[in-house]
C-alpha positions as CSV (number, residue, x, y, z in Angstrom):
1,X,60.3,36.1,4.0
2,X,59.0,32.9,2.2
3,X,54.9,32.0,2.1
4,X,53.3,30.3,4.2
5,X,53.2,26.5,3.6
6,X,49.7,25.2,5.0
7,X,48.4,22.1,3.6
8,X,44.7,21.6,2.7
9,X,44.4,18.6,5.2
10,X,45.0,20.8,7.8
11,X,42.5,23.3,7.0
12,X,40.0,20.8,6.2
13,X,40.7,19.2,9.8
14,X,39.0,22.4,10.9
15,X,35.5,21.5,8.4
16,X,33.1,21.4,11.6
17,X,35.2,23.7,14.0
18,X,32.3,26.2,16.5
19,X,33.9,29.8,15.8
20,X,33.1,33.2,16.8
21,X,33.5,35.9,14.3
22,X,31.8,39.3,13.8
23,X,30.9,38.5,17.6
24,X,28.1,36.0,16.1
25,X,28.5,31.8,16.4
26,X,29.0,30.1,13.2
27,X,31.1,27.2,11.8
28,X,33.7,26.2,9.2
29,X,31.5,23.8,6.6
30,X,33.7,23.8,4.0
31,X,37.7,25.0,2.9
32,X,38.1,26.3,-0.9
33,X,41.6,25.4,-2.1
34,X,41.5,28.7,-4.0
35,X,43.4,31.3,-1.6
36,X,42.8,28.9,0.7
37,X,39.5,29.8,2.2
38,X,37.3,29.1,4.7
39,X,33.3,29.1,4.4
40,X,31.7,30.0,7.6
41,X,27.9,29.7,8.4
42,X,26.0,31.4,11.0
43,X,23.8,29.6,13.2
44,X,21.2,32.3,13.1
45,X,19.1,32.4,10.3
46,X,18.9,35.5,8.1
47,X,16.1,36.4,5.3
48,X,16.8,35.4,1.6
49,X,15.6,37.4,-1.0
50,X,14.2,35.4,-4.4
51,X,15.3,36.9,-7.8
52,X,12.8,39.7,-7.6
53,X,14.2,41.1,-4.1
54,X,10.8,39.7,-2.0
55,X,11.9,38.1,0.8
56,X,11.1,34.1,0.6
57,X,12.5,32.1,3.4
58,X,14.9,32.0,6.3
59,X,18.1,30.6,6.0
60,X,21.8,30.9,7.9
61,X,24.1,33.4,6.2
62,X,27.0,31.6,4.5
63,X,30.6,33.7,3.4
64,X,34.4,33.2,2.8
65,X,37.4,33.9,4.5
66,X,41.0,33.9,3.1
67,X,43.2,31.9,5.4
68,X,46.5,33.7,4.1
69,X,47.2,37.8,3.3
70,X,47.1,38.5,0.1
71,X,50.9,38.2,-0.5
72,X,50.8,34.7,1.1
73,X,53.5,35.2,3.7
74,X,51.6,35.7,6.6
75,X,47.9,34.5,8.1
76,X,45.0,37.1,7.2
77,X,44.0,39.4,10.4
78,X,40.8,38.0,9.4
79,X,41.8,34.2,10.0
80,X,44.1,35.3,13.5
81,X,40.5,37.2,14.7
82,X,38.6,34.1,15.1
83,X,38.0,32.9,17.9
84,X,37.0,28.9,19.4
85,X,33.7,28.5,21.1
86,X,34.5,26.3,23.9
């Protein structure tokens, strides 16, 4: 089995893109062309620590997802478990 061939443009078509993940909203705001990934923000707002651990203001969670399993011939369970918000 050969790797996946996804192109950048068609992740990136996705930048914007209401998802559900985790059972929580959030949204694809940006594609990393390392892996690929996608970076997904929640909507809800989450406590940020400063560099002394205090907590200092509210602000939406933001993480990664890879797009492809880590031998590249196949889509991450990750990426096939999200689901569109209508």
């Amino acid at each position: 089995m050969s790797e996946i061939a996804i192109s950048l443009n068609q992740l990136r078509g996705m930048i914007g893109i209401e998802l559900r993940y985790n059972n929580k909203a959030c949204q694809v705001v940006e594609v990393l062309e390392d892996g690929p990934s996608l970076v997904l923000q929640y909507f809800e707002n989450d406590i940020q620590k400063n560099q002394h651990g205090n907590a200092h203001r509210r602000v939406p969670e933001t993480f990664c997802i890879s797009v492809l399993s880590a031998d590249k011939k196949e889509l991450s369970e990750v990426f096939l478990s999200l689901d569109l918000i209508d």
